[in-house]
C-alpha positions in Angstrom: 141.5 75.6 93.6 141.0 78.2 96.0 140.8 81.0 93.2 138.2 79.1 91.2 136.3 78.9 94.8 136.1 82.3 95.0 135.4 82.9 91.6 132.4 80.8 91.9 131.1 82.5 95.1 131.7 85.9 93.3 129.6 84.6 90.5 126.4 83.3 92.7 126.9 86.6 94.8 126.4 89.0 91.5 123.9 86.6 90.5 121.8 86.4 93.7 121.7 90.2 93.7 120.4 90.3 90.5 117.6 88.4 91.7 117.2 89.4 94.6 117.1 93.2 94.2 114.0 93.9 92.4 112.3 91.8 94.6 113.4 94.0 97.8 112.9 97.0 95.9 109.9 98.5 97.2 109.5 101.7 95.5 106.2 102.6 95.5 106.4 105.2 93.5 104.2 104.8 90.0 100.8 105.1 89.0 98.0 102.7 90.3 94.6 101.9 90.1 92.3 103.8 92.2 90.1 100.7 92.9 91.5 97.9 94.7 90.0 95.2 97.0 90.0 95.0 101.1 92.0 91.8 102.5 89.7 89.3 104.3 86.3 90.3 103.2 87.0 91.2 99.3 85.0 94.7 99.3 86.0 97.2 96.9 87.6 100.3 98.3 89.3 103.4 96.5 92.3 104.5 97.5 91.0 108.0 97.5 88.3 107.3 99.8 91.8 105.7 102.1 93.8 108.9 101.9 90.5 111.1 102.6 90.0 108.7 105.8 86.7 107.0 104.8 86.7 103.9 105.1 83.1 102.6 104.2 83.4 101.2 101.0 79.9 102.5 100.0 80.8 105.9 101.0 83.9 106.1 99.3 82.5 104.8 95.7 79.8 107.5 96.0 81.9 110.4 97.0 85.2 108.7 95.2 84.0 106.9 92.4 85.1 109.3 89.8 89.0 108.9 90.6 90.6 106.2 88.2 94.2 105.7 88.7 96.1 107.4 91.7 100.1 108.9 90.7 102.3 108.2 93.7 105.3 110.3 93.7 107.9 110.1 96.7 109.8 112.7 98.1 112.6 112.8 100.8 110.1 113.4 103.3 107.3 113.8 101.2 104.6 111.4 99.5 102.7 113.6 96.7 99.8 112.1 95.0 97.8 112.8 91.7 94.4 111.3 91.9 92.9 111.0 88.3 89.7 110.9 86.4 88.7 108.4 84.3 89.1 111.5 81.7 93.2 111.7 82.4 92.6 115.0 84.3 93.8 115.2 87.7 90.8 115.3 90.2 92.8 116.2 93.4 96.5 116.2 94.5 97.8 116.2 98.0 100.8 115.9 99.9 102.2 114.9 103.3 105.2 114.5 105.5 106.1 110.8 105.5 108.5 108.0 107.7 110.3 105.9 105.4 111.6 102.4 107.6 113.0 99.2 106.9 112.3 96.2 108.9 112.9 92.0 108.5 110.4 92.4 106.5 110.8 94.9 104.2 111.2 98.3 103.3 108.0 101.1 103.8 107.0 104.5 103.6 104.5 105.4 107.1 102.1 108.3 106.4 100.4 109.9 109.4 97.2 111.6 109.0 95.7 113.8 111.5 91.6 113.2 112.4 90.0 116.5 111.2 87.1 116.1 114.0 89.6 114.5 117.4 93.1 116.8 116.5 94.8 114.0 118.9 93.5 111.2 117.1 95.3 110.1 113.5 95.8 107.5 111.0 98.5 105.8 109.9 98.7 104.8 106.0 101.7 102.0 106.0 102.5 101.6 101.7 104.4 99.1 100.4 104.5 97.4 97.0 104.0 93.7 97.2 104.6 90.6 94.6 107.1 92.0 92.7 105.8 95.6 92.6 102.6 94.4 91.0 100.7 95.3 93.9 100.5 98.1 96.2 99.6 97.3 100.1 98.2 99.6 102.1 97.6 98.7 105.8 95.8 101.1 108.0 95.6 101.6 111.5 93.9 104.1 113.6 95.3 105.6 117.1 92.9 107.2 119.1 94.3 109.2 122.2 93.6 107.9 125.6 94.5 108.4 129.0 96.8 105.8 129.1 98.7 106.4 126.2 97.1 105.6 122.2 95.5 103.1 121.3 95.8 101.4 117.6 92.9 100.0 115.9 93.7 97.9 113.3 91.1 98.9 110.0 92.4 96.7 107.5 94.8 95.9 104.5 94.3 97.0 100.8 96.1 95.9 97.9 95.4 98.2 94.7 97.0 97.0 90.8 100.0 98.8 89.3 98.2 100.7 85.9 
């Protein structure tokens, strides 16, 4: 009796992990579409525009609009991305030092972005692949240095399509 016990909870172990590990899985490596929509009020945004800091959606169609699909490819300690036309020809390809955590939650990779105009003030990109992988989330918060220490301003959530 006991064997068969054990057995049994062997079995639903092997099978829970099967079903639970692509679901904790986070890898957000892949490619993705460059369009994707703003949590809360629905407006378009390109993820180029994100990782060039601009967050007016306007703005970043104008000056973005040309980038299709975005290539994320994670390092160590590095997050490299391909952003590509609509012609399959890679538009613009950056790289930065990144903070990989896990929480309750989840697990994340934390990119932190420098202001080019305020060299204390910076961004921080927090990606994350959501239902399944089928979604990348991007949440974005700006500090801005004070006197009493930084101060976060919260500039919203994005969730952009696996291609």
């Amino acid at each position: 009796m006991r064997s068969s016990f054990i057995r049994h909870t062997l079995r639903f172990a092997a099978l829970a992990s099967l079903l639970i590990s692509p679901v904790l899985a986070r890898d957000i490596a892949g490619t993705f579409a460059d369009k994707g929509v703003k949590i809360g009020d629905g407006d378009s945004v390109s993820l180029h525009a994100l990782f060039n800091l601009q967050f007016d959606a306007e703005l970043g169609r104008a000056n973005y609009g040309g980038t299709a699909q975005v290539r994320i490819r994670p390092g160590k300690s590095y997050l490299n991305l391909n952003f590509v036309g609509s012609t399959r020809l890679t538009v613009d390809e950056r790289s930065w030092r990144t903070v990989s955590y896990e929480a309750d939650e989840g697990e994340g990779t934390m990119v932190r972005i420098q202001s080019p105009l305020v060299p204390d003030d910076s961004t921080v990109l927090t990606l994350e692949t959501v239902s399944a992988g089928k979604l990348l989330q991007v949440k974005v918060i700006q500090l801005e240095a004070t006197s009493f220490g930084p101060r976060p301003r919260v500039i919203g959530t994005y969730l952009f399509h696996r291609a």
